[in-house]
C-alpha positions in Angstrom: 8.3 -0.8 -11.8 7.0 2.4 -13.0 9.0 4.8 -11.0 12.2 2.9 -11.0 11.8 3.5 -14.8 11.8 7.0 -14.3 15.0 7.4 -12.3 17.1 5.3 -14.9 15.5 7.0 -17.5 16.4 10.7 -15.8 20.3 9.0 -15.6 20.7 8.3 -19.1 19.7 4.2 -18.9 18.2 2.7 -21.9 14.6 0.8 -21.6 12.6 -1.2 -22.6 9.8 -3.1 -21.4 6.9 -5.7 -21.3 3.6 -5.6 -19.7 0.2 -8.2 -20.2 -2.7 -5.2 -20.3 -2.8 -1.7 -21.8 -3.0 0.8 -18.6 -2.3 4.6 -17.7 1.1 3.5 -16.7 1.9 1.6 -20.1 0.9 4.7 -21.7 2.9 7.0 -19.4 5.9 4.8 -20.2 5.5 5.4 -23.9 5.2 8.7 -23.5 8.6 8.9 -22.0 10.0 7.0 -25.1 10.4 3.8 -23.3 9.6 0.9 -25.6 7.1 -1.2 -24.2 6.0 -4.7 -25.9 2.5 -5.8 -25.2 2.7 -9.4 -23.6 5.2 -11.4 -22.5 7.9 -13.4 -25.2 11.3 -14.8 -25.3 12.0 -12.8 -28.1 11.3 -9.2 -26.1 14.7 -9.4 -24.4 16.7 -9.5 -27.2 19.7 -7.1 -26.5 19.2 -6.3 -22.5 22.7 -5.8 -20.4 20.2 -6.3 -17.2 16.9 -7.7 -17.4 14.2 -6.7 -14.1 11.1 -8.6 -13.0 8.6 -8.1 -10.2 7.6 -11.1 -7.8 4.6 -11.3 -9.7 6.1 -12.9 -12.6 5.6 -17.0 -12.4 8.5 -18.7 -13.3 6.7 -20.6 -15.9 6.0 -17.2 -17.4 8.2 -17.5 -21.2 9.9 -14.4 -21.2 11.4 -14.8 -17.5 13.0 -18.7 -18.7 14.5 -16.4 -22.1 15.8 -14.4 -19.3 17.5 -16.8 -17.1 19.0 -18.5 -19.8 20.3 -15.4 -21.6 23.5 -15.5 -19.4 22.6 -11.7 -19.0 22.3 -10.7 -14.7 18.9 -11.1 -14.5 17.2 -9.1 -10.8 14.2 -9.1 -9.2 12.8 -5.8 -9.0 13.5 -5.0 -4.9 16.9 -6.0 -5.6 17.0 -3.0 -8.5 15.4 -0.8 -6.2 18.3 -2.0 -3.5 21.3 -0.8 -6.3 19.2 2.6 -6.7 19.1 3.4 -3.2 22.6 3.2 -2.9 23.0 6.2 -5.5 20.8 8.7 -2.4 22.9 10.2 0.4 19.3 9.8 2.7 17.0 7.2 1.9 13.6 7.5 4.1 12.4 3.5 3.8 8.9 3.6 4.8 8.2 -0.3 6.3 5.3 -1.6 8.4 2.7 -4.6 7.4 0.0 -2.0 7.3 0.2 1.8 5.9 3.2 2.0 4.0 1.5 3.4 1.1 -0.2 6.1 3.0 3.0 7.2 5.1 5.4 7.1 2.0 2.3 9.6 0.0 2.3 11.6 2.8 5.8 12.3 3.4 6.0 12.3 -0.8 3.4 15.3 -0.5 5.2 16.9 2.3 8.6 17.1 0.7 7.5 18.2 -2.7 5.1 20.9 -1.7 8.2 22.2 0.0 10.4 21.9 -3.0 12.8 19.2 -2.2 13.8 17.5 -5.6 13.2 14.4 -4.1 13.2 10.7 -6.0 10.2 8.6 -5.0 9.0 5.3 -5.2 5.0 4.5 -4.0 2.8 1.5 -4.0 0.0 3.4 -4.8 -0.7 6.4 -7.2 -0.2 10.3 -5.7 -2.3 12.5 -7.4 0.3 15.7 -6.5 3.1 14.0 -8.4 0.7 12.1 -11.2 1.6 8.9 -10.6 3.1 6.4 -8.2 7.2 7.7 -8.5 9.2 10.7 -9.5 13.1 11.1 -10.5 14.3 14.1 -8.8 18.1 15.7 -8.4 18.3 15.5 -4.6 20.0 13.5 -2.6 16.9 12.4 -0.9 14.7 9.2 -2.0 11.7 8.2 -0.7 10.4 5.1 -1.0 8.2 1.9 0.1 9.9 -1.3 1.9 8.3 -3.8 1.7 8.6 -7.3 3.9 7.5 -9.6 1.4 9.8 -12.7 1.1 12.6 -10.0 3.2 12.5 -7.7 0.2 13.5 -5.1 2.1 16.8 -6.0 3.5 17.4 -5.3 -0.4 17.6 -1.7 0.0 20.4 0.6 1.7 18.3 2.5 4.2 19.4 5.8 5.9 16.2 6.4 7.8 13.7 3.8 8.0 10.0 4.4 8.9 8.5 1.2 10.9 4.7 1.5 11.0 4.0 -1.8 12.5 4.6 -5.3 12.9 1.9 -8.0 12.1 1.3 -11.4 10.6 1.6 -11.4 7.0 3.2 -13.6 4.3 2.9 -16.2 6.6 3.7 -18.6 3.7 6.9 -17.6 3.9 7.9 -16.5 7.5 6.1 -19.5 9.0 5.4 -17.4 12.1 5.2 -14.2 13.7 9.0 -14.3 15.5 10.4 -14.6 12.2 9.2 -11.2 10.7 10.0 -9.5 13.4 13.6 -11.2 12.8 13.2 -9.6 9.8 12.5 -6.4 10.6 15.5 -5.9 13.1 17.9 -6.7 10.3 16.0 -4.2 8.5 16.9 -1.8 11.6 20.3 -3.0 11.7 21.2 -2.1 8.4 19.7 1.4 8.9 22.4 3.9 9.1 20.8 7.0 10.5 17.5 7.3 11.8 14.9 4.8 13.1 11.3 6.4 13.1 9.5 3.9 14.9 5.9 3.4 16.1 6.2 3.1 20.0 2.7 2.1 20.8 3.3 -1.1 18.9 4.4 -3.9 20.8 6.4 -5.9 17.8 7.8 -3.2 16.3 9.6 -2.2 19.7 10.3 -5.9 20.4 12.5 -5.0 16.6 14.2 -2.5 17.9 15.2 -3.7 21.4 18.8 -3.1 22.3 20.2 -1.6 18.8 23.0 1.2 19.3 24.1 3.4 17.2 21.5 5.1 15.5 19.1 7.7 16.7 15.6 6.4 17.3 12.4 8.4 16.9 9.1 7.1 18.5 5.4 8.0 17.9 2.2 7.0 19.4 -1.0 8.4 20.7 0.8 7.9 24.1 2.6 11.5 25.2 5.5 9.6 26.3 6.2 8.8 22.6 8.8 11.5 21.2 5.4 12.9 18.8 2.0 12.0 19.8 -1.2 13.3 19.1 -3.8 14.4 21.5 -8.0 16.0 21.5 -8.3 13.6 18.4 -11.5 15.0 16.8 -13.4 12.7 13.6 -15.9 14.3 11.2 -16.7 12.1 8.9 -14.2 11.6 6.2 -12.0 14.7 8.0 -9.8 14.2 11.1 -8.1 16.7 13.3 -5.4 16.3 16.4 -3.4 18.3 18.8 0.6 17.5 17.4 3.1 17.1 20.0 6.8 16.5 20.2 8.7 15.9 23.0 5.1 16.9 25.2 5.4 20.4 23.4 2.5 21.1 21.2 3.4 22.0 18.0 -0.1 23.2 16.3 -3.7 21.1 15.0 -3.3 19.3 12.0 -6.3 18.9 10.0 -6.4 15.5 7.8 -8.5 15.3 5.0 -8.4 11.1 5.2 -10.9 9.6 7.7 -9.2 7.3 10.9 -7.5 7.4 13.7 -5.2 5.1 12.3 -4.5 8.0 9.7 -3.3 10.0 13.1 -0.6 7.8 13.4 0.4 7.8 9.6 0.8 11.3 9.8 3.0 11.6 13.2 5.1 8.9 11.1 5.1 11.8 8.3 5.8 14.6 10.3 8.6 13.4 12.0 10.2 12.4 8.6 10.0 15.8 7.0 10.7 17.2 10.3 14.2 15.1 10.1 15.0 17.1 6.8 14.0 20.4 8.4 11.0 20.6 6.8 9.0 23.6 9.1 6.2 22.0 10.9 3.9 25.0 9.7 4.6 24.4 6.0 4.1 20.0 7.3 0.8 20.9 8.5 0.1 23.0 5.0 1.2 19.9 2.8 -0.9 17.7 5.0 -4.4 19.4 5.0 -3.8 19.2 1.2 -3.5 15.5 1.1 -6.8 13.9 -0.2 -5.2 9.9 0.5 -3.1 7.6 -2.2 -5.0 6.3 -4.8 -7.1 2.9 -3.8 -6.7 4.1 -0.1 -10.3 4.8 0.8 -10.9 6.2 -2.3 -14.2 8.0 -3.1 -14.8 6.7 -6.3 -18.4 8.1 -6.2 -21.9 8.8 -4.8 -25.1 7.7 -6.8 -29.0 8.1 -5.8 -27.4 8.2 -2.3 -25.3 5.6 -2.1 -21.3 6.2 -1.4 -18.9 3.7 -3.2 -15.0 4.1 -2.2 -12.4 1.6 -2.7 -9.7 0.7 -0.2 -6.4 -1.4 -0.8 -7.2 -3.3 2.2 -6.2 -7.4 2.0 -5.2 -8.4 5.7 -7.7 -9.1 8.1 -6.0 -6.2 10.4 -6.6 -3.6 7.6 -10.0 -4.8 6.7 -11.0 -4.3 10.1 -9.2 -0.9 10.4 -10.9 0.2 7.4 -14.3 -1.5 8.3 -14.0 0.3 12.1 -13.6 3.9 10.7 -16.7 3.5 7.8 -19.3 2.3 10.1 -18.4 5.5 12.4 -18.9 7.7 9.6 -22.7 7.4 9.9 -24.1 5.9 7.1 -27.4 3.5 6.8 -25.6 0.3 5.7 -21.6 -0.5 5.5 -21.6 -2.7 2.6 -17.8 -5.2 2.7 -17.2 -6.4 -1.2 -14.2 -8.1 -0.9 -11.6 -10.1 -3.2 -9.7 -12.1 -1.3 -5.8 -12.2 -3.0 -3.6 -15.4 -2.7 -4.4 -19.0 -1.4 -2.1 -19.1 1.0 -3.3 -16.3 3.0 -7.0 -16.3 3.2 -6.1 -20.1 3.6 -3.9 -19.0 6.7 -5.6 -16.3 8.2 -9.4 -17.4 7.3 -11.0 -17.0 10.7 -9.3 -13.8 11.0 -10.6 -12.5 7.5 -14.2 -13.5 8.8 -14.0 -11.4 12.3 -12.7 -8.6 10.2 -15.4 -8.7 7.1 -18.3 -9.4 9.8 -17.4 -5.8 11.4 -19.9 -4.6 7.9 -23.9 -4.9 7.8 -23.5 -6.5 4.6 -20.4 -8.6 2.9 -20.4 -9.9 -0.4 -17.5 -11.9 -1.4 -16.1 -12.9 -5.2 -13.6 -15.3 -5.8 -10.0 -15.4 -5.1 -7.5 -14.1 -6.8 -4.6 -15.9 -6.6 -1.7 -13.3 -7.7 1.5 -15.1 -7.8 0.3 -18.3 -7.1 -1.9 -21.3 -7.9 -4.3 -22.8 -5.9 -2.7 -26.5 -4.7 -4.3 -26.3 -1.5 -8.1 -26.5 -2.5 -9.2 -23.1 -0.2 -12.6 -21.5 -2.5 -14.2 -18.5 -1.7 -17.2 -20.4 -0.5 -15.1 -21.3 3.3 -14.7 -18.1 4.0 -18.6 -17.4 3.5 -19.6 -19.8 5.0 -17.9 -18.5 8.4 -19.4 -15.1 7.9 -23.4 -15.2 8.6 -25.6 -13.8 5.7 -22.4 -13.2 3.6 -22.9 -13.5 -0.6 -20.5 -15.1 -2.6 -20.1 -15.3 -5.8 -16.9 -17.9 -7.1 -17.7 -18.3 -11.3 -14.1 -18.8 -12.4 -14.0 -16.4 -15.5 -13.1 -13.2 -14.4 -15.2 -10.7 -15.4 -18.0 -12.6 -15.2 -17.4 -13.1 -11.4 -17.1 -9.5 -11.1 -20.4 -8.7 -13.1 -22.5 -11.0 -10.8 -20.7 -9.4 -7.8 -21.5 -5.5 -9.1 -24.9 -6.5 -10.0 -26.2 -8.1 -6.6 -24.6 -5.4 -4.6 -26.0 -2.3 -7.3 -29.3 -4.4 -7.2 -29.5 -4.3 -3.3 -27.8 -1.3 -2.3 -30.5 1.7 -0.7 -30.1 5.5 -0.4 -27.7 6.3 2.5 -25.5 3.3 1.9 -21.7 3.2 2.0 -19.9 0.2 -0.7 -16.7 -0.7 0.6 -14.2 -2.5 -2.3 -11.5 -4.3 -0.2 -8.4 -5.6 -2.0 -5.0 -5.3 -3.3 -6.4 -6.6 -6.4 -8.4 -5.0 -9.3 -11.6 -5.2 -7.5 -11.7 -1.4 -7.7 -13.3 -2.3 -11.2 -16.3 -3.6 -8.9 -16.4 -0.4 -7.5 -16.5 1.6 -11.1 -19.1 -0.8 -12.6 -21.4 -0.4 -9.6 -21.3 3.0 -10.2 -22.4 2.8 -13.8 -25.2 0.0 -12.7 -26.6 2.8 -10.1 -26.6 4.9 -12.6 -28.6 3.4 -15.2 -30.8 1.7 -12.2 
């Protein structure tokens, strides 16, 4: 919501807001003089022409029934974010089930190092721009689509990144035909430019047969329009050979650890190179990336033990995550995950056990259940029980749950160990009060 603030607030629009906790973003709001109430109340919308809400908002929630019964045009906020992209002559969409953070921060980093007044809109915070959006006066916007319940066939897309296609929000596509369904409308209403990964099998069953529009592949494969080649990873540093078209452009240095970060980054450069954006001043912008916020995130190292925190919540992230930290050569790989919604880790349990076994050590708290509540019985408890010598801890109060699960991991944790926080979540507070246990160990 944050950065979609900042673009009505650049055009003149009146705000005001609500929110349940105090944050940096709350007060970053303020400090724009954006009135923001504290808690959620019928009373708060008082006055609104147009009244915004995120899927995260229950429809029990008091202000939201205020809202609907106003009579006052009440939107959901990709459905905002769909009327704002209209307003940009070239809207780079960044989609995919996995990445979209990183790819959108990334090309974010690119185009604002190399002063494009660009608009952006992240899922994540970018420490360049402060924050997780900007309002510039360019026609170019930047921004995250995401496939949840087909938000993205909100917004009007001139070139849309696809990443990858996977099982996801299965709660609501039933199956994995039906997102891809999805994300060919999301290519068909795409007016320009398809950037497309070509080594993925569903995104180019998405893709299959549309005219009209120009389409961009990339891959590790060469016969991918950019690829990457003499892929070299040291530790939390990767390098690769850049090529488009089989020509080699120059060796990109990332300072993000993965192969999977490879891709991200042929995804960003042929972006930035599609707003003639020099691929010298690409590879500049990239070396200077250090990662989106909660996108393994150093958060600290301690008596020798390294905690980061990663965004991670599908079993194919956790495992990409968990596959690039035991390569980077530490003792112990320690997996402290918060599993997020019912429905999923009651969907894809067997394939969140695979992925969380890939660590020497996993240590599970309880589920949090987001935007839903939990009618279907699943507990923290059966996914332990399908990972051997995993820990769980499933004590219902909050921070109470979290306090057992940062104390048994700070209590167990040795010198040369690497703590892994996996979730979309807040379990990055795990991560900080780890930190502050080791400390005072």
């Amino acid at each position: 919501m944050y950065p979609l603030a900042q673009i009505l607030h650049s055009r003149g629009y009146y705000l005001t807001g609500s929110d349940n906790n105090e944050t940096e973003t709350l007060q970053a709001v303020r400090e724009m003089g954006i009135p923001v109430f504290l808690g959620q109340r019928a009373e708060n919308i008082e006055g609104a022409d147009l009244i915004v809400h995120t899927a995260a908002i229950l429809p029990d929630n008091p202000e939201l029934i205020a809202a609907k019964a106003s009579g006052v045009t009440v939107l959901e906020r990709s459905e905002l974010l769909g009327l704002i992209t209209e307003e940009f002559g070239n809207a780079i969409c960044v989609s995919g089930t996995h990445g979209k953070t990183t790819v959108t921060s990334m090309i974010t980093q690119i185009l604002v190092e190399n002063n494009l007044d660009i608009s952006a809109v992240i899922g994540g915070k970018l420490p360049l721009i402060h924050g997780s959006g900007r309002a510039g006066k360019s026609e170019v916007m930047v921004c995250e689509a995401c496939e949840f319940q087909d938000h993205f066939l909100n917004l009007a897309v001139d070139t849309a990144v696809i990443l990858n296609v996977d099982e996801d929000h299965l709660d609501y596509f039933k199956n994995l035909d039906n997102i891809i369904k999805s994300f060919r409308k999301f290519c068909e209403n795409t007016t320009k430019t398809i950037i497309i990964n070509g080594g993925d099998e569903n995104s180019m069953k998405a893709v299959r047969g549309i005219e009209g529009k120009e389409i961009i592949t990339f891959g590790f494969n060469k016969e991918n329009d950019y690829s990457a080649d003499n892929i070299v990873l040291k530790g939390l540093v990767t390098e690769f050979d850049a090529y488009c078209h089989g020509e080699c452009l120059g060796r990109v240095t990332l300072n993000v650890a993965g192969r999977h970060n490879v891709l991200n980054a042929l995804a960003a450069i042929a972006a930035a190179e599609s707003v003639d954006v020099p691929f010298g001043n690409i590879k500049s912008a990239l070396y200077n990336f250090r990662g989106a916020g909660r996108r393994f995130e150093k958060y600290g190292e301690v008596k020798g033990i390294t905690v980061v925190d990663d965004y991670a919540h599908h079993p194919a992230e956790i495992a990409v995550t968990l596959n690039s930290a035991v390569k980077l050569g530490y003792n112990k790989v320690w997996a402290v995950h918060q599993p997020f919604t019912f429905s999923r880790t009651s969907l894809l349990l067997d394939d969140f056990a695979e992925a969380l076994a890939i660590a020497d050590k996993v240590v599970l708290a309880a589920i949090m259940g987001g935007r839903e509540k939990n009618t279907i019985g699943i507990h923290t408890k059966s996914l332990a029980e399908k990972i051997e010598g995993s820990v769980y801890f499933e004590e219902e109060e909050h921070d109470a749950n979290f306090e057992l699960v940062a104390q048994y991991v700070a209590e167990n944790a040795e010198e040369g160990d690497l703590i892994v926080t996996l979730g979309c979540g807040d379990v990055n507070k795990v991560a900080r009060r780890i930190l502050k246990l080791l400390e005072n160990k």
